[in-house]
C-alpha positions as CSV (number, residue, x, y, z in Angstrom):
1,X,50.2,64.8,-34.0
2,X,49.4,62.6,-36.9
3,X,46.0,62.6,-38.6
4,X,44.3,59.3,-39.5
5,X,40.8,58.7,-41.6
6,X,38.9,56.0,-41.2
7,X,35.4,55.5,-41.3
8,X,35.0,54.1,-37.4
9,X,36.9,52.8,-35.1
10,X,35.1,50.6,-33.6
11,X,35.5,46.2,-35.1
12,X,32.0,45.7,-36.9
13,X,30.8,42.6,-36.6
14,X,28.7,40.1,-39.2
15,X,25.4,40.7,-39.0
16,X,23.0,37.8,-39.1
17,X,19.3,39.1,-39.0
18,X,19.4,41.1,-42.5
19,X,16.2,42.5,-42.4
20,X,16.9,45.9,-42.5
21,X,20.0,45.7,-44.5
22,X,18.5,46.6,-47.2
23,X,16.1,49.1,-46.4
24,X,16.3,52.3,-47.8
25,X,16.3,54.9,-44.6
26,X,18.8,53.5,-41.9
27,X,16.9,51.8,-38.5
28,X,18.7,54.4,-36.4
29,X,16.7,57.2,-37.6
30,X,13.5,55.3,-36.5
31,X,15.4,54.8,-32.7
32,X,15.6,58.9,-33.0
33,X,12.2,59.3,-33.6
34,X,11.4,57.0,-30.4
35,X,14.1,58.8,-28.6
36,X,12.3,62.0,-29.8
37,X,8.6,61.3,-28.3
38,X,10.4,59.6,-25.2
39,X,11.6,63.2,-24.6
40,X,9.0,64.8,-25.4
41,X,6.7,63.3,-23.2
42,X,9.2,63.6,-20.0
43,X,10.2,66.6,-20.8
44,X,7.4,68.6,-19.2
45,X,8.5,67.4,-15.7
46,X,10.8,70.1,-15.5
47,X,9.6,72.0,-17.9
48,X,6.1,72.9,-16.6
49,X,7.7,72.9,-13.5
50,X,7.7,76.8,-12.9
51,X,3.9,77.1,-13.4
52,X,3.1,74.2,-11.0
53,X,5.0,76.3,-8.6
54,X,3.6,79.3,-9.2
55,X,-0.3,77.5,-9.0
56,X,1.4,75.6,-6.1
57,X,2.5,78.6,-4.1
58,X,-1.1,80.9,-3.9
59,X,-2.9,77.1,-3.0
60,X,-0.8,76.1,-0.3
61,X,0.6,79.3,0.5
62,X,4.4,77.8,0.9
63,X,7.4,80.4,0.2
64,X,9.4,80.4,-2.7
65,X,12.4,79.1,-1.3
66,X,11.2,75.8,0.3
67,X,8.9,75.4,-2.4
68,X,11.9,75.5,-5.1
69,X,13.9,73.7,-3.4
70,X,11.6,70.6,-4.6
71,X,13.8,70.8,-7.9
72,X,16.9,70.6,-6.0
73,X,16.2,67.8,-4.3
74,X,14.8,66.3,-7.7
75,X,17.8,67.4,-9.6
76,X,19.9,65.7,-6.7
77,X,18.1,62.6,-6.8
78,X,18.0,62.4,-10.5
79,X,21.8,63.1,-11.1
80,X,22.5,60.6,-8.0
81,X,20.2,57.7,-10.5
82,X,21.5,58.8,-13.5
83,X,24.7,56.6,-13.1
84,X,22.5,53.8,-12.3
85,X,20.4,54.2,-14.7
86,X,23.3,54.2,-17.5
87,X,24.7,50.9,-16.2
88,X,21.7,49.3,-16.0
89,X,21.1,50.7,-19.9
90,X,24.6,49.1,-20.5
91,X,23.2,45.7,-19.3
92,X,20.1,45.2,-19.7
93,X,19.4,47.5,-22.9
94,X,16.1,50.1,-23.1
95,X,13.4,47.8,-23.6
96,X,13.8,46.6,-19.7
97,X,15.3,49.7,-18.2
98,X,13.3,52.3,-19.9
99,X,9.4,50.6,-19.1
100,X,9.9,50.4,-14.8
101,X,11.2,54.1,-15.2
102,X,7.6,55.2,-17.1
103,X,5.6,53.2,-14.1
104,X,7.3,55.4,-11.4
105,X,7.2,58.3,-12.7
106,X,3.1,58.2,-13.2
107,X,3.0,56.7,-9.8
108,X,4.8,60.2,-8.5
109,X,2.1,62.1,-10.9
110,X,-0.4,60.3,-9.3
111,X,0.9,61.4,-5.6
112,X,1.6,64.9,-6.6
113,X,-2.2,65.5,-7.1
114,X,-3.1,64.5,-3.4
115,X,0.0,66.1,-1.4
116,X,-0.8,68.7,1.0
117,X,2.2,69.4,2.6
118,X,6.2,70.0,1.5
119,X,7.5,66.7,2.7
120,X,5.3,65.4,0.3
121,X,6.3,67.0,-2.5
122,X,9.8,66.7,-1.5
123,X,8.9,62.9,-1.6
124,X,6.8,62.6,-4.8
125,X,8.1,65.3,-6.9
126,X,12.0,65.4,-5.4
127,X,12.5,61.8,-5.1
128,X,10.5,59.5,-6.7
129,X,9.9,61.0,-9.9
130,X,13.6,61.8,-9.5
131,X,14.1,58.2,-10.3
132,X,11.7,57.4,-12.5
133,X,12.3,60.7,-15.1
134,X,16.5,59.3,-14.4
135,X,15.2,55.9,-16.5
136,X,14.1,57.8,-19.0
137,X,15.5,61.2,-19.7
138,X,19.0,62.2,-21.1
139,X,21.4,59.4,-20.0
140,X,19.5,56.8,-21.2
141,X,18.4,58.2,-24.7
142,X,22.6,59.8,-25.3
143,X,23.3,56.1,-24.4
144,X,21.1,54.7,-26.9
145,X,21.9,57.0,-29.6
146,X,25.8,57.0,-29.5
147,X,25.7,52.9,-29.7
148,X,23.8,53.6,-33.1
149,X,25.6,57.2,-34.7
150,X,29.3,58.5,-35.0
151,X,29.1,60.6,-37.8
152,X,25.8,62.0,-37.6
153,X,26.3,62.0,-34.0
154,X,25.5,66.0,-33.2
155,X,22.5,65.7,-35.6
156,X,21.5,62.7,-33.9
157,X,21.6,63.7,-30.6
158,X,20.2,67.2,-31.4
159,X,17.2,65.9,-32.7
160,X,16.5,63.7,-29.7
161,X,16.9,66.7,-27.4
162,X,14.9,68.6,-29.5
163,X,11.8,67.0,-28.1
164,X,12.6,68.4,-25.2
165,X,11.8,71.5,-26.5
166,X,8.5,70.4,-28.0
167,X,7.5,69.2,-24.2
168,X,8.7,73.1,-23.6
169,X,5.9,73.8,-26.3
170,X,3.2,72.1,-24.5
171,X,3.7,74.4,-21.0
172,X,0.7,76.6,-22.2
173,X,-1.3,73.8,-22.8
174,X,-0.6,72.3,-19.1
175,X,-1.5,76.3,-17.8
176,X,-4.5,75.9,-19.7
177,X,-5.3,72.6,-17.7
178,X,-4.5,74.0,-14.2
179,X,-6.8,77.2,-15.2
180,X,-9.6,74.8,-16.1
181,X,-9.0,71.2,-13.8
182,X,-6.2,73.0,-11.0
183,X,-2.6,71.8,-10.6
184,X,-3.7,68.2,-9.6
185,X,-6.1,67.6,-11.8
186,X,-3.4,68.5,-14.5
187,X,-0.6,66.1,-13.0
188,X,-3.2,63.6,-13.2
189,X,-3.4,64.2,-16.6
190,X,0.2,64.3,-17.5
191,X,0.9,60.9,-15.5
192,X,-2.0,59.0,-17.9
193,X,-0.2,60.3,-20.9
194,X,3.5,59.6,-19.7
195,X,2.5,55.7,-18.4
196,X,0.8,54.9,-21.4
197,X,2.7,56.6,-24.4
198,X,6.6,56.4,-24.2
199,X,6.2,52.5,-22.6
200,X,4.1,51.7,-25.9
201,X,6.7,53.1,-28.2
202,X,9.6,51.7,-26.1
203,X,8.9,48.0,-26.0
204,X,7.7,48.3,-30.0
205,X,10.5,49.8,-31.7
206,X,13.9,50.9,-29.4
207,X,16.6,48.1,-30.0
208,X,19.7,48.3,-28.4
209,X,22.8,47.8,-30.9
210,X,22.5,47.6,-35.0
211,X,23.1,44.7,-34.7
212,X,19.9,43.6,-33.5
213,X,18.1,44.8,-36.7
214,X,20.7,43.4,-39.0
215,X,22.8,46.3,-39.4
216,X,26.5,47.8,-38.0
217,X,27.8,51.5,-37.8
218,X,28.9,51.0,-40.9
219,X,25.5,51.2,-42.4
220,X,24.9,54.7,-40.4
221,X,23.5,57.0,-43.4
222,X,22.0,60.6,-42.8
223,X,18.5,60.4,-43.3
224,X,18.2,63.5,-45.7
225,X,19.2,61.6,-48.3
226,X,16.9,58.4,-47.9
227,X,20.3,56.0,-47.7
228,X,23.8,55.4,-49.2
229,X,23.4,56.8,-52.6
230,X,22.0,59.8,-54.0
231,X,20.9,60.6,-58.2
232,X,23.0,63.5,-60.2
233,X,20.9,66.3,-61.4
234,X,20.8,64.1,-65.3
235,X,19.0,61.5,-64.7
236,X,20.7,59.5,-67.5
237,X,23.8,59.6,-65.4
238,X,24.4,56.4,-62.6
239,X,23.7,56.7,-59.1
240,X,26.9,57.7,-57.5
241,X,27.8,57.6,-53.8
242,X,26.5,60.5,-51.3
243,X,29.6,62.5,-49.6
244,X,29.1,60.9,-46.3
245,X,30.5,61.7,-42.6
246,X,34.1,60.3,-41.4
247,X,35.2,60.2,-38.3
248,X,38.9,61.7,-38.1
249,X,40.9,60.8,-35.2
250,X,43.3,63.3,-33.9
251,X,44.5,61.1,-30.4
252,X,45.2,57.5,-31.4
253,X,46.1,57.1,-27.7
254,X,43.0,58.4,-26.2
255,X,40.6,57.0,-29.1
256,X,42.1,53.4,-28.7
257,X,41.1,53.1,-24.4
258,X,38.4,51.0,-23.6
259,X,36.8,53.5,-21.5
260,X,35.0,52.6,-18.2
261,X,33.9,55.0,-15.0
262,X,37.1,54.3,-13.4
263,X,39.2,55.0,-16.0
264,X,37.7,58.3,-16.9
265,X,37.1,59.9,-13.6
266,X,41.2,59.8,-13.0
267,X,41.6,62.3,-16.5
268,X,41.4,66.3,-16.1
269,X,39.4,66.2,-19.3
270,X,36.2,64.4,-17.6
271,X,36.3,67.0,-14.9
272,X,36.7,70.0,-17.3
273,X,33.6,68.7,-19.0
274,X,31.5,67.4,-16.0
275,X,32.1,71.2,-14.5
276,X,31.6,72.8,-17.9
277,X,27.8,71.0,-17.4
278,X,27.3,72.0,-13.8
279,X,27.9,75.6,-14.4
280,X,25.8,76.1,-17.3
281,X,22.9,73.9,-15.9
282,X,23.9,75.9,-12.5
283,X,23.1,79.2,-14.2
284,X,20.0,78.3,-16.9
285,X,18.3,76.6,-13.6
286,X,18.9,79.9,-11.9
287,X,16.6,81.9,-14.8
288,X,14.3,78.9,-15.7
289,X,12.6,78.0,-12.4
290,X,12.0,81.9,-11.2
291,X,11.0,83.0,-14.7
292,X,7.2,82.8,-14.3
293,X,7.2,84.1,-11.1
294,X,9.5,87.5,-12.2
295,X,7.6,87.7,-15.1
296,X,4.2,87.7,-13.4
297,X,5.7,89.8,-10.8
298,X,6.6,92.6,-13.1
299,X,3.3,92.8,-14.3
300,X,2.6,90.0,-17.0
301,X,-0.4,88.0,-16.9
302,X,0.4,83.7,-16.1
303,X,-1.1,82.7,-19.6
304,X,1.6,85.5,-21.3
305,X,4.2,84.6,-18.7
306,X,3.4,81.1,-19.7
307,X,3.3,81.8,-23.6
308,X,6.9,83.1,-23.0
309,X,7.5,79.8,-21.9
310,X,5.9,77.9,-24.9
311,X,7.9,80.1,-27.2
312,X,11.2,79.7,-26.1
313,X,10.6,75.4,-26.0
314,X,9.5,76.2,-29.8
315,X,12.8,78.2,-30.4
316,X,14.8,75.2,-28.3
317,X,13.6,73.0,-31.2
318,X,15.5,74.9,-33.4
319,X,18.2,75.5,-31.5
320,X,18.7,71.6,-30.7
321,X,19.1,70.6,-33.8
322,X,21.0,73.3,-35.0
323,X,23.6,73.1,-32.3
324,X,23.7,69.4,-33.2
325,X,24.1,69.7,-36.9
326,X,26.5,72.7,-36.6
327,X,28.7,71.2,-33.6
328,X,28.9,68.3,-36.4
329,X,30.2,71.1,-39.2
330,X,32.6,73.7,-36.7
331,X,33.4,71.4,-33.8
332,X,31.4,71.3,-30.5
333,X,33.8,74.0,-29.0
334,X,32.6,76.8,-31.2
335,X,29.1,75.6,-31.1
336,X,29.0,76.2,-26.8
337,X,30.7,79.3,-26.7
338,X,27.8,80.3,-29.3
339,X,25.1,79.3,-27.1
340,X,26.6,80.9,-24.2
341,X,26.6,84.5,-26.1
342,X,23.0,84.0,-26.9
343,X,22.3,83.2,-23.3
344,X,23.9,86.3,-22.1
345,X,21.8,88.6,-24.6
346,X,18.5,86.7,-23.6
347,X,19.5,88.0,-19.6
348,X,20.2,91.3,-21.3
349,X,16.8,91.5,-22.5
350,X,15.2,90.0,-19.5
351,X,16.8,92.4,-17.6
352,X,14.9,95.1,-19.7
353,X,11.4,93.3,-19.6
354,X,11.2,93.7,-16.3
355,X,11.8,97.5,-16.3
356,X,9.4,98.1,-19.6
357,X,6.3,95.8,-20.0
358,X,6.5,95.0,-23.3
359,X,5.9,91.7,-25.0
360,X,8.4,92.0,-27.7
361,X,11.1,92.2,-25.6
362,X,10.1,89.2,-23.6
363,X,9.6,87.2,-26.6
364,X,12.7,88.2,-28.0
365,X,14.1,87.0,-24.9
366,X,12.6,83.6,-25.8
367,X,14.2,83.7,-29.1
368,X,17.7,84.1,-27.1
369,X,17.1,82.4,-24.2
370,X,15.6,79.4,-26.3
371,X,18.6,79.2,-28.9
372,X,21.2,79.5,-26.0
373,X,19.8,76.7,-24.5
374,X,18.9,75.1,-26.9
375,X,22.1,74.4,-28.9
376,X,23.9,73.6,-25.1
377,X,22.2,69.9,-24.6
378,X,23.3,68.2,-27.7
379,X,26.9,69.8,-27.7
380,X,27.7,68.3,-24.1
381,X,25.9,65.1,-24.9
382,X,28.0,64.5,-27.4
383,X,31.2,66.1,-26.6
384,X,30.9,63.0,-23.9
385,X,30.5,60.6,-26.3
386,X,33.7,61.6,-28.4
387,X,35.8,61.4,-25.4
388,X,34.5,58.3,-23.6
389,X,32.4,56.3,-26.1
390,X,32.6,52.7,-25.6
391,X,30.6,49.9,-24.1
392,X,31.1,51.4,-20.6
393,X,29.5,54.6,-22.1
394,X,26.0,54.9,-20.2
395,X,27.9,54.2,-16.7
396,X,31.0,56.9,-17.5
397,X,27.7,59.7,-18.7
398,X,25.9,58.9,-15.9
399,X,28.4,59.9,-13.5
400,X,29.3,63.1,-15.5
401,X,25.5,64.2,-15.5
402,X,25.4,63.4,-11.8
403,X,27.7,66.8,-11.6
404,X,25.4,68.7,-14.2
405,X,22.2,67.3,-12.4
406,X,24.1,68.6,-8.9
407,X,24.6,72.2,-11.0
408,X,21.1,72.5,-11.8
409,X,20.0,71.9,-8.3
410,X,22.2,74.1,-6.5
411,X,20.5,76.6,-9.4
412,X,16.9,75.9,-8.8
413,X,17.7,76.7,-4.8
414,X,19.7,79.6,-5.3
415,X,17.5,81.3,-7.8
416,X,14.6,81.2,-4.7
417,X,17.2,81.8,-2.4
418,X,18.2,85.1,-3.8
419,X,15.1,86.3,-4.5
420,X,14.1,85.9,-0.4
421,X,17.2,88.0,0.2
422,X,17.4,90.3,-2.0
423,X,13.9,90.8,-3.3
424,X,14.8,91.1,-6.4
425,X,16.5,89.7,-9.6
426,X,19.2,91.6,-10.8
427,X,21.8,89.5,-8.6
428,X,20.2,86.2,-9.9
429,X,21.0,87.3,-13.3
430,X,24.1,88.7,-12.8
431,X,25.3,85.3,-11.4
432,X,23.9,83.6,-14.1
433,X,25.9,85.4,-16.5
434,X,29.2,84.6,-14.8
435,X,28.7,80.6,-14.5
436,X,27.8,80.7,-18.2
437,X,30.9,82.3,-19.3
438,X,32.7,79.9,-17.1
439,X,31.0,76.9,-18.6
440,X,32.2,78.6,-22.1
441,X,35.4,78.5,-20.6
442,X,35.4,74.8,-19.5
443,X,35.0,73.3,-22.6
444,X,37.7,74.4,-24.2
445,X,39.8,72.7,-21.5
446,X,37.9,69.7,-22.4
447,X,38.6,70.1,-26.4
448,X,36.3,66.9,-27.2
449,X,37.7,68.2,-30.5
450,X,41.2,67.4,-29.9
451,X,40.1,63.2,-29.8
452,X,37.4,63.1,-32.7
453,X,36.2,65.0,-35.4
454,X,33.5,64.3,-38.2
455,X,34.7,65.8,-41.4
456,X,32.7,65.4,-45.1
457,X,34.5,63.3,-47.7
């Protein structure tokens, strides 16, 4: 199949606010770095999620089945909105989508420190902030971010999710609140700081297009290098241009639909993808929302069980943007089935945590189990975005996470599930293992790689 270069394929068009033309770091780095805190700040949802539970479970006495089964329906509800929420992105744009989704979601905070029985919590935690976190979490910052990177796409995107990560990093802190305020005072806490932060930095600085600060694609520059132009080591020689990012397309057929949900959902590639998704979110769901409770079980104290925690959100930092910057560099192919291998070894060494108490193992299981998923996130983000970018983008990724969103929640049940028949975890893991390899599989059928690539000229 014929190769063609060219910088982007989508038609620019004449820019008539030049205000940021000329400045020297492109606007799209400042929408990361809102993207970035927006992520952040939601991020502990989910994240902080497993200590809630266990705190949850010796105050209301629930099992662990019914009470995990809180983030299923939450992961249901969430996937269900996320197509919603990316239309609505497509219309409307951030700075009126993004705001309402902040409100509900500290209104659900707020409930979750006064419920006393599951139906609550099935309400407050499952549904509404289902919705609200939906307005604000992945489909709506990938949407944003694709309309303002192609060739610094992975890096972009990894960076965003990367915040998610940090959020990880802040578990210990919300353990530390629940050991001095209790559970509810801490949800209290965390709905002030999501209703007041994110909606501050959302209505100041997230634009929709380029084109709304005076810019196009075109102008897309990678931020290490402050801009378009870089100085040789001899200063007494000219500025000369930086070797930038292209976008190579491989299917001129594929690359020249205008996507839309309709369109994508008849193609064996968005099914591929979708599964690849809802097996690994499937199988990290099945490890994440037990792993305080196995840890403390096998004889770790909450604060080191929630350390563990802390660490591997540090180590997802990394692993975000690396998976980003290197699914940019050896395709986004390579870059999953790397994260899948590091999520095997991190069960491996889970596996032998349990039987030795020993901290070194456990945190090298962070180190794994953070890099695997770490570098996953960014890679099917934008493996998405090189099949089906477009203007119908936020609607066709909504509907794709809706099947990763559905993955995770038939995760967080099982993982509860298994333990309450089994009594133990070595099936949980074991299952785990096989979904990820699967996933690994999956994207391969998918080969995002076989539309788009970014090569350096």
């Amino acid at each position: 199949m014929r190769q063609e270069l060219r910088p982007l394929e989508e038609t620019q068009h004449q820019a008539s606010n030049l205000k940021d033309a000329s400045s020297p770091i492109y606007y799209g780095w400042v929408i990361v770095g809102v993207c970035f805190a927006v992520m952040m700040l939601i991020s502990p949802l989910i994240a902080a999620f497993s200590v809630f539970y266990v705190a949850i479970l010796q105050d209301l006495q629930w099992s662990r089945g019914s009470t995990a089964l809180a983030m299923s329906i939450y992961l249901v509800v969430n996937g269900l909105t996320a197509p919603l929420a990316g239309g609505l992105i497509d219309k409307f744009g951030p700075r009126r989508v993004m705001p309402a989704g902040t409100l509900i979601t500290a209104i659900a905070l707020v409930w979750l420190s006064q419920i006393s029985s599951l139906w609550q919590f099935y309400l407050a935690f499952g549904v509404l902030a289902a919705v609200g976190a939906a307005m604000l979490h992945i489909v709506p910052l990938t949407t944003v971010i694709s309309k303002w990177f192609v060739r610094h796409r992975g890096v972009a995107i990894g960076l965003v999710t990367a915040g998610q990560g940090v959020g990880q990093v802040a578990v210990s802190l919300i353990q530390y609140l629940i050991n001095r305020i209790g559970w509810r005072g801490a949800y209290l806490v965390l709905g002030a700081v999501i209703s007041i932060i994110p909606t501050s930095l959302i209505l100041a600085f997230l634009f929709r297009h380029p084109e709304d600060r005076g810019l196009t694609l075109n102008d897309e520059a990678p931020i290490w290098t402050g801009g378009k132009h870089k100085r040789q080591a001899n200063p007494n020689e000219p500025i000369t241009p930086a070797p930038n990012k292209q976008v190579v397309i491989l299917d001129q057929e594929w690359a020249a639909i205008d996507w839309t949900a309709g369109k994508a959902v008849r193609r064996f590639r968005f099914w591929a993808l979708t599964l690849a998704m809802a097996m690994f979110a499937t199988g990290f769901l099945i490890v994440s929302v037990q792993l305080v409770a196995y840890l403390t079980d096998k004889g770790y104290s909450p604060i080191m069980a929630a350390s563990v925690v802390s660490v591997q959100g540090f180590i997802t930092i990394i692993g975000r943007f690396s998976g980003g910057a290197l699914s940019d560099r050896i395709g986004r192919e390579k870059t999953l089935t790397l994260s899948v291998i590091s999520f095997v070894i991190c069960l491996v060494l889970l596996t032998v945590g349990g039987l030795v108490v020993s901290p070194l193992i456990v945190y090298l299981f962070a180190f794994f189990y953070g890099m695997g998923s770490g570098m996953t996130l960014p890679v099917l983000m934008a493996s998405a975005a090189d099949l089906f970018q477009g203007q119908h983008f936020g609607s066709i990724l909504g509907v794709m996470t809706l099947g990763g969103f559905s993955g995770g929640a038939l995760g967080a049940w099982l993982g509860g599930y298994l333990f309450d028949v089994t009594s133990g975890y070595t099936f949980n893991f074991a299952v785990a293992a096989v979904l990820m390899f699967v996933s690994g599989s999956l994207i391969w059928i998918a080969r995002p790689g076989g539309v788009r690539v970014v090569r350096l000229t």
